[in-house]
MMTF fields as JSON, N, C-alpha, C and O atoms, coordinates in Angstrom:
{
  "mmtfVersion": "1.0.0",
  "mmtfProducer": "UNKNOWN",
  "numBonds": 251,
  "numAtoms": 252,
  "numGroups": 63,
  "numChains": 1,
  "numModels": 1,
  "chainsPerModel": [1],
  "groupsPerChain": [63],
  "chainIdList": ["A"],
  "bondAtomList": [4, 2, 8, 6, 12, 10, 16, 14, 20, 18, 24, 22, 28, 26, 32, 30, 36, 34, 40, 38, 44, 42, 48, 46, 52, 50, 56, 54, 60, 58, 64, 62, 68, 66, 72, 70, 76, 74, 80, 78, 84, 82, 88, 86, 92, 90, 96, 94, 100, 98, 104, 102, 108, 106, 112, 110, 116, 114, 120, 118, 124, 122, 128, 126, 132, 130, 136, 134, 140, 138, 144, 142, 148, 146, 152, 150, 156, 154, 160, 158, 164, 162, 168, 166, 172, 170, 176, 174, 180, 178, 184, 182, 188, 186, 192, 190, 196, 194, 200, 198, 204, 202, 208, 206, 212, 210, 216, 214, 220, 218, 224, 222, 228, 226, 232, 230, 236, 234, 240, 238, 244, 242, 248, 246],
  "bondOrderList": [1, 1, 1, 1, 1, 1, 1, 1, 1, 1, 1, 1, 1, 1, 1, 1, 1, 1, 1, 1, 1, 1, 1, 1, 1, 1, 1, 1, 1, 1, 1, 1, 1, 1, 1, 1, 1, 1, 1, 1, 1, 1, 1, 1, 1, 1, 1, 1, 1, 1, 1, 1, 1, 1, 1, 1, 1, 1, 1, 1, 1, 1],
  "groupList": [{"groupName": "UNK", "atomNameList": ["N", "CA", "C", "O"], "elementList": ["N", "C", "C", "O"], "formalChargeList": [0, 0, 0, 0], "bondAtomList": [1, 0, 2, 1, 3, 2], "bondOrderList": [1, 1, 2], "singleLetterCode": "X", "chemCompType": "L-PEPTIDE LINKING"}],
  "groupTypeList": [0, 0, 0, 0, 0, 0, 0, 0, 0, 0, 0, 0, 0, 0, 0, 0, 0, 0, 0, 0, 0, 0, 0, 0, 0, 0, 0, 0, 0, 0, 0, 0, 0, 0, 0, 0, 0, 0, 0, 0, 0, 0, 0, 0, 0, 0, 0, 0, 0, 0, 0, 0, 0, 0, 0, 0, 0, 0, 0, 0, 0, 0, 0],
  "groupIdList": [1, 2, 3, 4, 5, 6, 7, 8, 9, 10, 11, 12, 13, 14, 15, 16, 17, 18, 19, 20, 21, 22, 23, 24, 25, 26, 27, 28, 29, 30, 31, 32, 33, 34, 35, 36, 37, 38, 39, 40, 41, 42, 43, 44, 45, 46, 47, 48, 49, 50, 51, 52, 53, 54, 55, 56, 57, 58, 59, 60, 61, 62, 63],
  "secStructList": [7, 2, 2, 2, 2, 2, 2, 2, 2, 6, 6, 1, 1, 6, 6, 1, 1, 4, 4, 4, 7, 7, 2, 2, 2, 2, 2, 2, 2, 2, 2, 2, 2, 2, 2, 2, 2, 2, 2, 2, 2, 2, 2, 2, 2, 2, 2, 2, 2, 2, 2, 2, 2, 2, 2, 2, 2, 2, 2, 2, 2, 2, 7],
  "xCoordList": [34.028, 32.701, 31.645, 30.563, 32.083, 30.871, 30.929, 29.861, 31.72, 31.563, 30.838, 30.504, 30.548, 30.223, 28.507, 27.673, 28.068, 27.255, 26.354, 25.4, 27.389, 26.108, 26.185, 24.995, 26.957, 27.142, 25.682, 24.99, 25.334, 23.768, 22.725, 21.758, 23.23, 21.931, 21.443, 20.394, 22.325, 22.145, 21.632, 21.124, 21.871, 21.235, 20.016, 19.274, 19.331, 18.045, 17.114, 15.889, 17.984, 16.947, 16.145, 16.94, 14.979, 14.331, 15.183, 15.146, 15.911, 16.638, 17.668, 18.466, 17.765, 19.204, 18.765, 19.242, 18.048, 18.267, 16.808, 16.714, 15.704, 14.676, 13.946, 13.688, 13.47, 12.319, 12.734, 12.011, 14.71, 15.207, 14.799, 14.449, 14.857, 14.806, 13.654, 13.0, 13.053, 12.089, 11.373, 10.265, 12.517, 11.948, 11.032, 10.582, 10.58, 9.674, 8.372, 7.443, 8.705, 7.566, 7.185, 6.259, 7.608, 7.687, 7.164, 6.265, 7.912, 7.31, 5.659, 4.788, 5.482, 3.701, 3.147, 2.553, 3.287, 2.803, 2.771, 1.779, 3.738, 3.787, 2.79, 1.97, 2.606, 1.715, 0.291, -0.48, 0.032, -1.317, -1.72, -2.889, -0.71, -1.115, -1.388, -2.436, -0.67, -0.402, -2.4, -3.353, -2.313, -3.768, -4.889, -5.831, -4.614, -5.926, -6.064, -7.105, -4.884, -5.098, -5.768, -6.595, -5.395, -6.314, -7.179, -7.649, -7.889, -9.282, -10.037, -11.093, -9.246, -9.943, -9.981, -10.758, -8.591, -8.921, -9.594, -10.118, -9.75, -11.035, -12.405, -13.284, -12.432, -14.034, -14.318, -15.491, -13.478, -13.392, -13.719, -14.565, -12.906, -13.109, -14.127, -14.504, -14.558, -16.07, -17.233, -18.07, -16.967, -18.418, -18.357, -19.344, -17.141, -16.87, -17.024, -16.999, -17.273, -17.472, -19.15, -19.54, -19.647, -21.141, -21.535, -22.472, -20.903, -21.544, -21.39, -22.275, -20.205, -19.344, -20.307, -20.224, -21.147, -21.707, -22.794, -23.388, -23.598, -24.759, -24.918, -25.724, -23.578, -23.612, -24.108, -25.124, -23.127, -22.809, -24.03, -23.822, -25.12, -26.153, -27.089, -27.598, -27.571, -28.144, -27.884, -28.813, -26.698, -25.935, -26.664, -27.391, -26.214, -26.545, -27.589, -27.948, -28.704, -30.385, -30.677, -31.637, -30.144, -30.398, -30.117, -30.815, -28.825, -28.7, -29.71, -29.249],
  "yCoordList": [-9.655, -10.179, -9.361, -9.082, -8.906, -8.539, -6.745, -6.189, -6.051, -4.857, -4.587, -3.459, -5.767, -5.898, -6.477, -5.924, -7.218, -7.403, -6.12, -5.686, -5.623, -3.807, -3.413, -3.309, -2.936, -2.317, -2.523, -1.598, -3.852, -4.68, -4.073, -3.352, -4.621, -4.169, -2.225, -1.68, -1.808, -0.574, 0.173, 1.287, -0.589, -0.347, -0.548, 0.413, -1.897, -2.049, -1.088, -1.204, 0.131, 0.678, 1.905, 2.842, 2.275, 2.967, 4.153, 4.504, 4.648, 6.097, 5.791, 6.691, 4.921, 4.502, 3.344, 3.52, 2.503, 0.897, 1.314, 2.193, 0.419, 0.012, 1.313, 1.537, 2.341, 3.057, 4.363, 5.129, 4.305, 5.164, 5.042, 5.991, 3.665, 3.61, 3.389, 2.558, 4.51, 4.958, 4.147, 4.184, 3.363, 2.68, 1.659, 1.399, 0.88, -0.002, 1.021, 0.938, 2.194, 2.977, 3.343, 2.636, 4.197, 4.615, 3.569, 3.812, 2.446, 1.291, 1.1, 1.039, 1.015, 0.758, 1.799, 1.464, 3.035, 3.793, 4.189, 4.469, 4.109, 3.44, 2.645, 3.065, 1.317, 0.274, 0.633, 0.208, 1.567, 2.047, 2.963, 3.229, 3.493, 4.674, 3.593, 3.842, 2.591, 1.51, 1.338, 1.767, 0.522, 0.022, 0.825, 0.596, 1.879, 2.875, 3.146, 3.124, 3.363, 3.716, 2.7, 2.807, 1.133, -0.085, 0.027, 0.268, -0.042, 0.463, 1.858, 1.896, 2.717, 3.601, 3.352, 3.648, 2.564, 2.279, 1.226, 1.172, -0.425, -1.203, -0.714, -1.071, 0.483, 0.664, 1.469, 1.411, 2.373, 3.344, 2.215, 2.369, 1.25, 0.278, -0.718, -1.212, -1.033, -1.414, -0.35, -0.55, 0.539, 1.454, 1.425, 1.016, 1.883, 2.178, 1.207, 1.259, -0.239, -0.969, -1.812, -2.389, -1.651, -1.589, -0.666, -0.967, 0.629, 1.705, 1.361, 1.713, 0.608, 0.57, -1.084, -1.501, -1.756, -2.806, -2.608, -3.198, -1.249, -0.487, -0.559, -0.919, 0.036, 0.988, -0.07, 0.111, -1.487, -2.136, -2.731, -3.744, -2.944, -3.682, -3.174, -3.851, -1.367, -0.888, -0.678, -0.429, -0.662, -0.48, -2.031, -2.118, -3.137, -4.516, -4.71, -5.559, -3.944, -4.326, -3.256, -3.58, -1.831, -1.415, -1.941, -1.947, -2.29, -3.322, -4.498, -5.368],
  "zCoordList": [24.051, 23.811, 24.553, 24.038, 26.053, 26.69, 26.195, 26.452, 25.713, 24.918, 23.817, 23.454, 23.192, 21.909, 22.313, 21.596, 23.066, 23.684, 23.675, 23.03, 25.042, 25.373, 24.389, 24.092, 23.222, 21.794, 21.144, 20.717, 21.137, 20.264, 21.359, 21.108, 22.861, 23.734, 23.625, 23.967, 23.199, 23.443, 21.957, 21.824, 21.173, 19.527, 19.862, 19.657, 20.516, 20.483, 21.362, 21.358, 22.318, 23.133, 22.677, 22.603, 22.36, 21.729, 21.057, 19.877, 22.035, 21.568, 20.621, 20.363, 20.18, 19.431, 17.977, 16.855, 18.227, 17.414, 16.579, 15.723, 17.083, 16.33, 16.267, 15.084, 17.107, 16.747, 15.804, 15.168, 16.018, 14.893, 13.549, 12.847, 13.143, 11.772, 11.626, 12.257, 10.297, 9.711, 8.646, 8.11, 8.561, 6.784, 6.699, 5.583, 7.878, 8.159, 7.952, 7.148, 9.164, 8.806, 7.343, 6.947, 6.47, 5.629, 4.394, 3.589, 4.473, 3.492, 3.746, 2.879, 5.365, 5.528, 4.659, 3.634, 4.975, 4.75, 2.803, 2.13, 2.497, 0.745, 0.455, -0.362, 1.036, 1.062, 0.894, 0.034, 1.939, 2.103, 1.312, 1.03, 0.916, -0.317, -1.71, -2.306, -2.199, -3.099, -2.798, -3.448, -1.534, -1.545, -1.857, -2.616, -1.094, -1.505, -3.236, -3.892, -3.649, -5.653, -6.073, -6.978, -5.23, -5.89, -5.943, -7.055, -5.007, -4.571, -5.392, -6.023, -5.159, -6.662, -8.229, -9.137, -8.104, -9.621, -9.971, -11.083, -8.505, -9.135, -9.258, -10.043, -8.011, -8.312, -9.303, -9.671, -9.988, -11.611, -12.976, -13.857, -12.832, -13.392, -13.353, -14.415, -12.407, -11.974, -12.703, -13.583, -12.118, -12.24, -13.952, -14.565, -14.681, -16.493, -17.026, -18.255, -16.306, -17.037, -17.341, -18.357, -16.413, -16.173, -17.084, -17.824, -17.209, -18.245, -19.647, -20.428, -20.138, -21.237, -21.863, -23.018, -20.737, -21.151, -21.394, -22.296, -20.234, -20.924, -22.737, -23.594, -22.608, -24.129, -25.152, -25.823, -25.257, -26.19, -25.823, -26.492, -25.323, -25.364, -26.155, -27.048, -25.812, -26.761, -27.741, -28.51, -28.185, -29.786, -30.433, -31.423, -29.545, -30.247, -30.315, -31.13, -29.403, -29.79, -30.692, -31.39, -31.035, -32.009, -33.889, -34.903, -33.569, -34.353, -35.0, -35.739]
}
């Protein structure tokens, strides 16, 4: 039991356990790339659509 113990305690110490694995990192960082495209593509979509309502207004008062 107490081998198996230090075995866990010694996974968790920086050089070995938690700050090894990358993939926590790596997922944030996915995330933030994810968020930022949102953000460009609501405000692309924002701005094209203000224009795209421009359009159809003067089409309908020319009309």
């Amino acid at each position: 039991m107490v081998p198996l113990l230090v075995a866990n305690i010694k996974n968790l110490l920086p050089a070995n356990g938690l700050f090894r694995d990358k993939r926590a990192v790596t997922a944030i960082e996915y995330a933030l790339i994810a968020a930022l495209i949102a953000v460009v593509i609501i405000g692309a979509v924002t701005s094209l659509g203000s224009n795209v309502a421009s359009t159809f207004n003067s089409v309908a008062s020319e009309l």
